[in-house]
C-alpha positions as CSV (number, residue, x, y, z in Angstrom):
1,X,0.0,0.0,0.0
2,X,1.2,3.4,-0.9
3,X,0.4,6.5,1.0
4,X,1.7,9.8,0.8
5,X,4.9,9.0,3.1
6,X,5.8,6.1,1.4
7,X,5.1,2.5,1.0
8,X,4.9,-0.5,3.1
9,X,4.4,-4.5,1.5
10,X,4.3,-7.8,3.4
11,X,4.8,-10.4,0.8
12,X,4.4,-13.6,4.0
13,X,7.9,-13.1,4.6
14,X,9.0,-10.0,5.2
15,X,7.8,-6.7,5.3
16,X,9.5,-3.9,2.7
17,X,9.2,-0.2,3.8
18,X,10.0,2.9,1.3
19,X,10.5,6.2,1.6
20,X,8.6,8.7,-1.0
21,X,10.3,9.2,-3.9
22,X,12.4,12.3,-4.9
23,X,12.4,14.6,-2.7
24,X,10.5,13.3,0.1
25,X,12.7,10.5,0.5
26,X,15.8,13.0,1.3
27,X,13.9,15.1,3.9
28,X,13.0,12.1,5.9
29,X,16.0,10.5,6.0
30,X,14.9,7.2,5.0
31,X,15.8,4.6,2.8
32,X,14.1,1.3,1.7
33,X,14.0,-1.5,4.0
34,X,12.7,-5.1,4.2
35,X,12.7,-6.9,7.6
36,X,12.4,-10.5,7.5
37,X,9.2,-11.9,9.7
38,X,11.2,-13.7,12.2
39,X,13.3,-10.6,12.5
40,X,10.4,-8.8,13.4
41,X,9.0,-8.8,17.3
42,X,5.8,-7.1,17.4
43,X,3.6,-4.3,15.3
44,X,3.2,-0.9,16.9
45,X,0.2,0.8,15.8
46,X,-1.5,3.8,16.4
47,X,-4.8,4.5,14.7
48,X,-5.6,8.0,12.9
49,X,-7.8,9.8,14.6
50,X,-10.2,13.3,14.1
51,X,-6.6,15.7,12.9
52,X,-4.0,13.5,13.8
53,X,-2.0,11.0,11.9
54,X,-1.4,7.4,12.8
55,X,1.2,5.3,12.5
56,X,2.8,1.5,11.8
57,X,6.2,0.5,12.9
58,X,7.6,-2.3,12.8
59,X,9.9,-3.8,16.7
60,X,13.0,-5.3,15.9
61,X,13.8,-4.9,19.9
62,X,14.0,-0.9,19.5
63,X,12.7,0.7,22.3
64,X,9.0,1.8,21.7
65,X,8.2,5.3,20.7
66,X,7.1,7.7,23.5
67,X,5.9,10.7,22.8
68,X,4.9,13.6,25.0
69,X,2.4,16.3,25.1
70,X,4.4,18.9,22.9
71,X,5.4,16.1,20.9
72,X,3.0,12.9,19.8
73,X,4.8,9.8,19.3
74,X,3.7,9.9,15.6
75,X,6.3,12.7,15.1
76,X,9.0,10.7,16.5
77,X,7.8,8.2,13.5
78,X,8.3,10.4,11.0
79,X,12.1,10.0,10.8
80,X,12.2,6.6,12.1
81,X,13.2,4.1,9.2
82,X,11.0,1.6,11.0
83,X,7.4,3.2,10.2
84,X,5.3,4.5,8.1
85,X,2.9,7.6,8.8
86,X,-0.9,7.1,7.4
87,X,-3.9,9.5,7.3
88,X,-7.5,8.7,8.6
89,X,-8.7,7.4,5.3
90,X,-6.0,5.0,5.0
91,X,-6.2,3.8,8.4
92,X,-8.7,0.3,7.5
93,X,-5.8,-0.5,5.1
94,X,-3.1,-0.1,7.4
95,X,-5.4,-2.3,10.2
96,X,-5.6,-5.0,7.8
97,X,-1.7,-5.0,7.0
98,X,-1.2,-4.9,10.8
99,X,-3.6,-8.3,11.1
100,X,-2.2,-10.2,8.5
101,X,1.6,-9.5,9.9
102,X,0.2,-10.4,13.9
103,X,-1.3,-13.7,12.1
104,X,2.0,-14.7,10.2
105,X,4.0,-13.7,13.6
106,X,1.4,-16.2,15.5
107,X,2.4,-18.8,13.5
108,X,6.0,-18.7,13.1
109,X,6.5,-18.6,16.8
């Protein structure tokens, strides 16, 4: 699926993230990833809601985001090369990418 900050893909194996293209991809310091399944621990999720973004991150054994008052832990996602950012209309999409990749962790542990 392709949003607006990039583009996440689970293929049953491993998940691929990447950065927008041109400029985009050099602001936000990222650049493509793919993490295999049994490298990955758990999902983070945060669903979009009313003005704010959400977001999907993949746990390698990273310390989870925390954000603060001032400064949601969504912002913290923008830079990391782990996540993705998504919008309120994308949000059933990025649900159902977060349930398939819990269901393919389930069973290879």
């Amino acid at each position: 699926m392709t949003t607006k900050r990039g583009s996440v893909e689970f293929d049953g194996t491993a998940v691929t993230i990447r950065p927008p293209r041109g400029l985009g991809s050099i602001l936000s310091g990222k650049s493509e990833m793919s993490v295999p399944l049994r490298a990955i621990r758990y999902i983070e999720f945060s669903p979009a809601v009313a003005m704010k973004n959400g977001y999907f991150r993949i746990n390698t054994g990273q310390p989870p985001l925390a954000g603060t008052p001032m400064r949601p832990a969504f912002m913290e996602a923008i830079k990391d090369a782990h996540a993705i950012i998504f919008t309120g209309r994308e949000s059933a999409q990025f649900v159902q990418l977060k349930n398939a990749i819990e269901e393919a962790l389930g069973h290879v542990r």
